[in-house]
Backbone as CSV, one residue per row, in Angstrom:
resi,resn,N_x,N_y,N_z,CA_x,CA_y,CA_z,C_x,C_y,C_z
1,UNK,14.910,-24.537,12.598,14.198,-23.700,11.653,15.182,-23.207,10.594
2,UNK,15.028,-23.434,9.046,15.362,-22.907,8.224,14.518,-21.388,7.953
3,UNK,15.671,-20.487,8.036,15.421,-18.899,8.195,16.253,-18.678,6.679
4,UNK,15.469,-17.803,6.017,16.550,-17.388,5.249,17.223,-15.986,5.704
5,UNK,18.820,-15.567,5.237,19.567,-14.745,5.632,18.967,-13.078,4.995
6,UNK,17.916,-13.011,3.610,17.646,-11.961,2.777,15.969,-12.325,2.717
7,UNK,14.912,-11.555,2.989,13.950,-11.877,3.296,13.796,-10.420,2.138
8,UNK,12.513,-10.812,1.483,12.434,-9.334,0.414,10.530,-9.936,0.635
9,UNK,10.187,-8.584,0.725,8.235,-8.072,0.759,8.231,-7.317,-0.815
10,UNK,7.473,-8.502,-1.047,6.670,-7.630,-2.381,5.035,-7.529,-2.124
11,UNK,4.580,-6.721,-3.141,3.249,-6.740,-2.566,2.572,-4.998,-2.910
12,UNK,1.173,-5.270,-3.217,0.594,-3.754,-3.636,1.094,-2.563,-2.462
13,UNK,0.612,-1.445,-2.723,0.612,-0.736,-1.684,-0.555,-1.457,-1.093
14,UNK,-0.571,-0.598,0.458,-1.584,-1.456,1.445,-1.698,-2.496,1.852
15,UNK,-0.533,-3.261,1.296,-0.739,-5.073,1.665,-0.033,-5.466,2.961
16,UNK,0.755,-4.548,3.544,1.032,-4.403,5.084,2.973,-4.798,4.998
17,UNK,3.700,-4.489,3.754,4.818,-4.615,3.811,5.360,-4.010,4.444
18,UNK,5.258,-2.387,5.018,6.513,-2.333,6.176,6.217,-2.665,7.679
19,UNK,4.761,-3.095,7.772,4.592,-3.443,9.222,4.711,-4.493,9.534
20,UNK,4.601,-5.950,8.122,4.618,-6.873,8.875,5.974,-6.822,8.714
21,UNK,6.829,-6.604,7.742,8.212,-6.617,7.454,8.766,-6.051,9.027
22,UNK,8.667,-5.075,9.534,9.069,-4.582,11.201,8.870,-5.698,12.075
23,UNK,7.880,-6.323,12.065,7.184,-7.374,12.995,8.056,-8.934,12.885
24,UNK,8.024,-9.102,11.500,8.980,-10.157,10.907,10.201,-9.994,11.167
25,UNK,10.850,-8.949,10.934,12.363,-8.801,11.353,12.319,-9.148,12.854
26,UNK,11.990,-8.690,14.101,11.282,-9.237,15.145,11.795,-10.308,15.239
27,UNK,10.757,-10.776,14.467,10.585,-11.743,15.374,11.323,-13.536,15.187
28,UNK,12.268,-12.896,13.455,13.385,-13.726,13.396,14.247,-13.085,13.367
29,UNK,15.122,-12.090,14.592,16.016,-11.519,14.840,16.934,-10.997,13.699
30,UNK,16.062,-10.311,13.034,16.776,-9.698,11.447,16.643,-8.226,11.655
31,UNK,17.507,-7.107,10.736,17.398,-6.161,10.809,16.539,-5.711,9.774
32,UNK,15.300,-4.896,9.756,14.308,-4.097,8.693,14.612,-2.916,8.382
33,UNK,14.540,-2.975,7.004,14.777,-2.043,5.477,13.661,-1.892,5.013
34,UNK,13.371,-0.539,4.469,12.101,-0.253,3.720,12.767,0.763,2.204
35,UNK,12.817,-0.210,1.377,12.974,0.989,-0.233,12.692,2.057,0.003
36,UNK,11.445,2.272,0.157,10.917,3.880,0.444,11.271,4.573,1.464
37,UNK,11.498,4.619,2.291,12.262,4.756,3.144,13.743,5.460,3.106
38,UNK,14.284,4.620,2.966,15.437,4.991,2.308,16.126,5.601,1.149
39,UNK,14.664,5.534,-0.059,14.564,6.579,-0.616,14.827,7.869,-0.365
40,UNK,13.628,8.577,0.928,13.386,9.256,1.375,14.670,10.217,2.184
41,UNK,15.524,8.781,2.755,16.377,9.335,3.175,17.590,9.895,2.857
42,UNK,17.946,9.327,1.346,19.110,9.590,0.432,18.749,11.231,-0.270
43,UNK,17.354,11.443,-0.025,17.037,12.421,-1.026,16.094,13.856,-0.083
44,UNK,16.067,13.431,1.100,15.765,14.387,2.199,14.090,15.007,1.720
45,UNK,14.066,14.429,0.658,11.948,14.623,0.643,11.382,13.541,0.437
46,UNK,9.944,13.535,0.773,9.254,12.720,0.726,9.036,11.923,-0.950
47,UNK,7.982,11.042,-0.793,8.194,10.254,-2.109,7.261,11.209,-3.041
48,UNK,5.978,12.123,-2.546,4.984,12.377,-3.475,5.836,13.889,-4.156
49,UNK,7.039,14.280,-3.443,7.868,15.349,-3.879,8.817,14.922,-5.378
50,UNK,9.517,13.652,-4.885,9.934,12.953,-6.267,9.058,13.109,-7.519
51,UNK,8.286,12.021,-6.963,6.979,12.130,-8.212,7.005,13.336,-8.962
52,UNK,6.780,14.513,-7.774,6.317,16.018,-8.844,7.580,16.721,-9.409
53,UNK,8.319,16.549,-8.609,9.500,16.628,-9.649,10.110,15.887,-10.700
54,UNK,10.524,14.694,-10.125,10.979,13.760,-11.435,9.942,13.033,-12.269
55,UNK,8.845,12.669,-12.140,8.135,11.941,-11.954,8.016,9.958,-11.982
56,UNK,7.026,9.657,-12.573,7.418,8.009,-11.724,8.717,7.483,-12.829
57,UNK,8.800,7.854,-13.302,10.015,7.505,-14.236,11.531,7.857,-12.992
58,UNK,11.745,9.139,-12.419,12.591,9.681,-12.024,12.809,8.639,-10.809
59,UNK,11.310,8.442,-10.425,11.473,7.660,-8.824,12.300,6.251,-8.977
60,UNK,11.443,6.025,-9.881,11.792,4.011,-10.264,13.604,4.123,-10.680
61,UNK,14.171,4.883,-10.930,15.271,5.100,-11.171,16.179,5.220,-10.401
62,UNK,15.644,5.947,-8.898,16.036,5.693,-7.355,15.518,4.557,-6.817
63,UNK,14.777,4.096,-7.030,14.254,2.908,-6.686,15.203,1.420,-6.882
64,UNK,14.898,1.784,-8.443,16.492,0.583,-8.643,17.862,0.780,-8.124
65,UNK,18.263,1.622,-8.292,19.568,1.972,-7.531,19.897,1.435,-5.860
66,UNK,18.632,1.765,-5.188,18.118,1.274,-3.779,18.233,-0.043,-3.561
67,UNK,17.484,-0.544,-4.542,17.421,-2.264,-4.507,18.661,-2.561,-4.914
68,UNK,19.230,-2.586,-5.991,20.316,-2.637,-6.528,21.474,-3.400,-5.232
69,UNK,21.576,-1.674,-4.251,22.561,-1.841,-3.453,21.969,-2.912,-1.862
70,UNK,20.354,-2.799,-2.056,20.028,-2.994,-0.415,19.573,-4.640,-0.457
71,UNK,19.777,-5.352,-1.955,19.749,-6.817,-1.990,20.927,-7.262,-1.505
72,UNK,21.809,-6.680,-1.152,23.299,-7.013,-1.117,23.198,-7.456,0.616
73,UNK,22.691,-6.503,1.338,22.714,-6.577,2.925,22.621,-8.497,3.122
74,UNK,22.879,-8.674,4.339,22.824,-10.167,5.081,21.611,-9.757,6.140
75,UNK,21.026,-10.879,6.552,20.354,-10.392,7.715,19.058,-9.276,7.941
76,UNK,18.288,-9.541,6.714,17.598,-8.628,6.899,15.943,-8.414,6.443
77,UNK,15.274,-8.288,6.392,14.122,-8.286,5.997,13.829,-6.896,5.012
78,UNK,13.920,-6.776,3.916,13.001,-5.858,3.005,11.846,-5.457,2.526
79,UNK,11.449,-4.194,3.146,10.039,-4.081,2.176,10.285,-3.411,1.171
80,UNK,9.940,-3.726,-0.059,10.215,-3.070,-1.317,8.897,-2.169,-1.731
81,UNK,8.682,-1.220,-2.571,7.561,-0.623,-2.861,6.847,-1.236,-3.840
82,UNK,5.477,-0.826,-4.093,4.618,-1.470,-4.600,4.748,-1.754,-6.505
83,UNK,5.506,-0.643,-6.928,5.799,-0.817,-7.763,6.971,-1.190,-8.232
84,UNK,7.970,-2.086,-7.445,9.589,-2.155,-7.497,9.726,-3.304,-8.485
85,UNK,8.641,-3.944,-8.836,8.328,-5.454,-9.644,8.238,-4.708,-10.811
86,UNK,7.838,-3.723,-11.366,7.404,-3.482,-13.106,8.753,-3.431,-13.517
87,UNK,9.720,-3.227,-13.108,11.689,-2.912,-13.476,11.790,-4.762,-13.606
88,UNK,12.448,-4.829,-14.508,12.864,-6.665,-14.961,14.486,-6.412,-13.726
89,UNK,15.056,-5.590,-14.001,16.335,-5.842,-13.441,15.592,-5.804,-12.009
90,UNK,14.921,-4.841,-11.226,14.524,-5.322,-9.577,14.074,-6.474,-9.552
91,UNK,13.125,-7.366,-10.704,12.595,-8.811,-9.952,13.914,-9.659,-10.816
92,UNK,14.621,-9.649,-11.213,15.672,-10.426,-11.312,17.006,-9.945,-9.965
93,UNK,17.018,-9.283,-9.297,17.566,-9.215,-8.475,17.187,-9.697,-7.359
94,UNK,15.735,-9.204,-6.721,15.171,-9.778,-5.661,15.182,-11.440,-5.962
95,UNK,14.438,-11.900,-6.878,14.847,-13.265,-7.254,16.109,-14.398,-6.852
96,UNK,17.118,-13.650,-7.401,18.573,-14.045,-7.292,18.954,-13.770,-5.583
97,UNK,18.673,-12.781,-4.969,19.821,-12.509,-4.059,19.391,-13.049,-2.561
98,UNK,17.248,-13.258,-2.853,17.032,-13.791,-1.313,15.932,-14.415,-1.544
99,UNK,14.892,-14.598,-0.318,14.178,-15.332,-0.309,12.608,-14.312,-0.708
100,UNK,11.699,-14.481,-1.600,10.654,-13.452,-1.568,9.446,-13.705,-1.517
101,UNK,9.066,-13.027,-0.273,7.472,-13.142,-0.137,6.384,-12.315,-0.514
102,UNK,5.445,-12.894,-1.214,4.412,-11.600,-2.028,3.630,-11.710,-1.113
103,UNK,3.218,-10.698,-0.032,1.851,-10.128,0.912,0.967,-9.603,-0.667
104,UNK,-0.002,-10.554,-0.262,-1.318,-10.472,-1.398,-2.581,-9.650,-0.661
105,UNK,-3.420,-8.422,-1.307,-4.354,-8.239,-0.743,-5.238,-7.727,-2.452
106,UNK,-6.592,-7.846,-1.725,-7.076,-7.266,-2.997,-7.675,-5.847,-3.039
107,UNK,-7.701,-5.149,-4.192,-7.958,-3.567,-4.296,-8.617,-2.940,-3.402
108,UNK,-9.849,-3.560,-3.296,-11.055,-3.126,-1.861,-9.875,-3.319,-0.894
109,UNK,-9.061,-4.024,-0.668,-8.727,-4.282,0.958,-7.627,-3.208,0.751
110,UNK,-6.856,-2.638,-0.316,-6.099,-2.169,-0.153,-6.426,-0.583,-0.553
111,UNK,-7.869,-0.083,-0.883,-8.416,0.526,-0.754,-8.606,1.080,0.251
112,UNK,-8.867,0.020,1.485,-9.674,0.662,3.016,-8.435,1.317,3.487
113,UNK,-6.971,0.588,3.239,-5.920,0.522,3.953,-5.237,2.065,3.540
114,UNK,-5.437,2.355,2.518,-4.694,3.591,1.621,-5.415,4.872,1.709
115,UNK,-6.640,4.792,1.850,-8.012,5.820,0.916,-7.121,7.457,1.263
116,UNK,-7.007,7.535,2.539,-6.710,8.467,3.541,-5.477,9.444,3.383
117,UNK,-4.329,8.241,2.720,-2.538,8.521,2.798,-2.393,9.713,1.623
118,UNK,-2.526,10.797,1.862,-1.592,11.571,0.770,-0.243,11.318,0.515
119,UNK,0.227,10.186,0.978,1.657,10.135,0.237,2.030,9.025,-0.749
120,UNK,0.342,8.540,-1.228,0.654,7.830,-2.358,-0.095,8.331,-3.395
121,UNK,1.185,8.533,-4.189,0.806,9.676,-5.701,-0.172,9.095,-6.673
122,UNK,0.230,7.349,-6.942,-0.369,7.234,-7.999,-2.102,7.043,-7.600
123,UNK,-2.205,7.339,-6.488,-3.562,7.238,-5.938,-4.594,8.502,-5.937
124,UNK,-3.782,9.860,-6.026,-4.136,10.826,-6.371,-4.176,11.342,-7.747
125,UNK,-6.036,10.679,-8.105,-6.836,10.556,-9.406,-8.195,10.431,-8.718
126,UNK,-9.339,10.498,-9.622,-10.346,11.116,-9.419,-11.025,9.912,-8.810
127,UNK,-10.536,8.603,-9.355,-10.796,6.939,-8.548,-9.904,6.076,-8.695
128,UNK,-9.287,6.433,-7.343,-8.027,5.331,-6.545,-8.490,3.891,-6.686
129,UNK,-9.712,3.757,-6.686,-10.134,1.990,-6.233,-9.982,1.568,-7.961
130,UNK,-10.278,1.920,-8.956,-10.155,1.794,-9.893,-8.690,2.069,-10.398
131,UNK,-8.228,2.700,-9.874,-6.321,2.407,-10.237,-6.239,1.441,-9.779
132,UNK,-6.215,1.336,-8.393,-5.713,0.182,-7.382,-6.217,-1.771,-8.602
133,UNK,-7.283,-1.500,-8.723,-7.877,-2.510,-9.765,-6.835,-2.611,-11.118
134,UNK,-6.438,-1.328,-11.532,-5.259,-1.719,-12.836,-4.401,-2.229,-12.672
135,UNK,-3.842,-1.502,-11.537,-2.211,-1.698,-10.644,-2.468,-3.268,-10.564
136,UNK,-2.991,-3.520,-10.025,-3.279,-5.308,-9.774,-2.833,-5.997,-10.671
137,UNK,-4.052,-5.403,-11.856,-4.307,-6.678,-12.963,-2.587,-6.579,-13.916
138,UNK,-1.552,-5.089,-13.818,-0.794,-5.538,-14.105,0.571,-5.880,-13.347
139,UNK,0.159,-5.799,-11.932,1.608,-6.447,-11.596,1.303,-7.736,-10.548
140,UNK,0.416,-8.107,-10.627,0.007,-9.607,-9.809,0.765,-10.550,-10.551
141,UNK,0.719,-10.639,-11.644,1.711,-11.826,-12.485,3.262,-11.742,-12.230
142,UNK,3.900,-9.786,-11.835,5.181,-9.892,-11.530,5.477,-10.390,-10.441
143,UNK,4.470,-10.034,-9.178,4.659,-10.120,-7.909,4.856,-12.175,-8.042
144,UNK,4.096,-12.374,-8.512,3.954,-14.466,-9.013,5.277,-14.571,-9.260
145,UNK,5.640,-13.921,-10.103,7.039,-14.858,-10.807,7.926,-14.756,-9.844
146,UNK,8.402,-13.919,-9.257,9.716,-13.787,-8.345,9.316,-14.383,-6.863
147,UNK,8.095,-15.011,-6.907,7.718,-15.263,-4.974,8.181,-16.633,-4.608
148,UNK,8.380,-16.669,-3.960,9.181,-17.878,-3.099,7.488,-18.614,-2.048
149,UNK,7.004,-17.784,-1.596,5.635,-17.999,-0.843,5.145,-16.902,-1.207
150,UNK,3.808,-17.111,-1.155,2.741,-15.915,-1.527,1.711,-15.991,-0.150
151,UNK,1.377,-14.992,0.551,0.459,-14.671,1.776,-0.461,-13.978,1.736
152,UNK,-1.646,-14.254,1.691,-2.763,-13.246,2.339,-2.440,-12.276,2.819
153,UNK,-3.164,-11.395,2.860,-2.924,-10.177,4.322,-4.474,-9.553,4.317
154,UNK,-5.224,-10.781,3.401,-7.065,-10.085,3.095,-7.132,-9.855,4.421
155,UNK,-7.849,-8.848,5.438,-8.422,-8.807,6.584,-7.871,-10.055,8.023
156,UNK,-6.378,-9.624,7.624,-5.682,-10.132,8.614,-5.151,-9.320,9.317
157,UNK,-4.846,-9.350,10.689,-3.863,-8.801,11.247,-2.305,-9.130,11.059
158,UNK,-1.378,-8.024,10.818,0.075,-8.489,10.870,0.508,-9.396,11.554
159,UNK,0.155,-9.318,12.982,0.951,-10.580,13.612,0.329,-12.447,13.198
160,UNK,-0.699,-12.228,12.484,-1.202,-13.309,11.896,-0.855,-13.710,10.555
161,UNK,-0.501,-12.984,9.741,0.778,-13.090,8.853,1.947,-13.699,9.482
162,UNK,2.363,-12.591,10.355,3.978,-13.531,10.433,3.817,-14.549,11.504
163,UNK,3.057,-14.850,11.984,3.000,-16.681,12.162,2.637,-17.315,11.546
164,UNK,2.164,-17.210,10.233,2.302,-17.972,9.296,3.381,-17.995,8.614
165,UNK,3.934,-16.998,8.576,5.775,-16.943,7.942,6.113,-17.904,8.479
166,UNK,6.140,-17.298,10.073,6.937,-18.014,10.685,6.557,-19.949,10.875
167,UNK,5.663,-20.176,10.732,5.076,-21.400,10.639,5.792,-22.507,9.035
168,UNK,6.036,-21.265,8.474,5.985,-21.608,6.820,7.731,-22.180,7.026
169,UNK,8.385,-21.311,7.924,10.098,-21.569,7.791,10.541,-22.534,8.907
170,UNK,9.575,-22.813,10.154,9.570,-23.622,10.738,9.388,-25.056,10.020
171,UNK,8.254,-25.458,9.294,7.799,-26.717,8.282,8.837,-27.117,7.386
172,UNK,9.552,-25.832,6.990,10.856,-26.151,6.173,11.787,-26.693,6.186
């Protein structure tokens, strides 16, 4: 099996990047990274705290910095955040440094998956399903350009994703 060594998740919110990304690391013995995450952890608050302080300008600015340094790792699987593709320097990095898979879902699906989460800001507006619908129409073309494979995750379960990963690097 050809595995690659830098595994990077792009993909809307809701499209199941840090679970299948956990599951994937798994289950090709890699270590899992989450942008946000580690955001979180460099800066000791949550992400919807950024936002109200810096706002999405302030975040994406930690954001790159994150990627910046966490494309560098060996061995690892990344989930990046949903918006880490609108920055040219993050999809020219993810691009360059590993292998990238876009988890695809569509607004309704990533609707059902989100509705609930107060900790996604740009969702708190008067109609999320109708952001979720913008968000799409403008970063589906970024999530395209930098993907190496592109995956479903419509009304799949995670572990049915990553046997198809895993199916996908096995064929390779």
């Amino acid at each position: 099996m050809l595995k690659p060594s830098r595994i990077f998740l792009v993909g809307p919110m809701g499209a199941g990047k840090t679970t299948i990304g956990r599951q994937l690391a798994q289950a090709l013995g890699l270590e899992f990274e989450d942008t946000d995450q580690e955001i979180q952890r460099r800066t000791g608050v949550d992400i919807p705290t950024i936002f109200e302080y810096e706002g999405e300008e302030g975040f994406r600015k930690r954001e790159m910095k994150a990627i910046e340094e966490m494309v560098e790792q060996d061995n690892v699987v990344l989930a990046t955040g949903g918006g880490a593709v609108t920055q040219p320097e993050n999809r020219r990095l993810l691009a360059a440094r590993g292998y990238v898979i876009y988890l695809s879902c569509s607004p309704e699906q990533q609707y059902e998956r989100t509705y609930k989460d107060k900790n996604r800001p740009l969702l708190q507006t008067g109609d999320p399903l109708e952001m979720l619908k913008a968000l799409n129409a403008e970063r589906d073309p970024e999530y395209r350009e930098i993907a190496d494979l592109v995956v479903s995750t419509e009304g799949r379960s995670a572990q049915a994703v990553v046997k198809e990963v895993m199916r996908h690097f096995e064929s390779a």
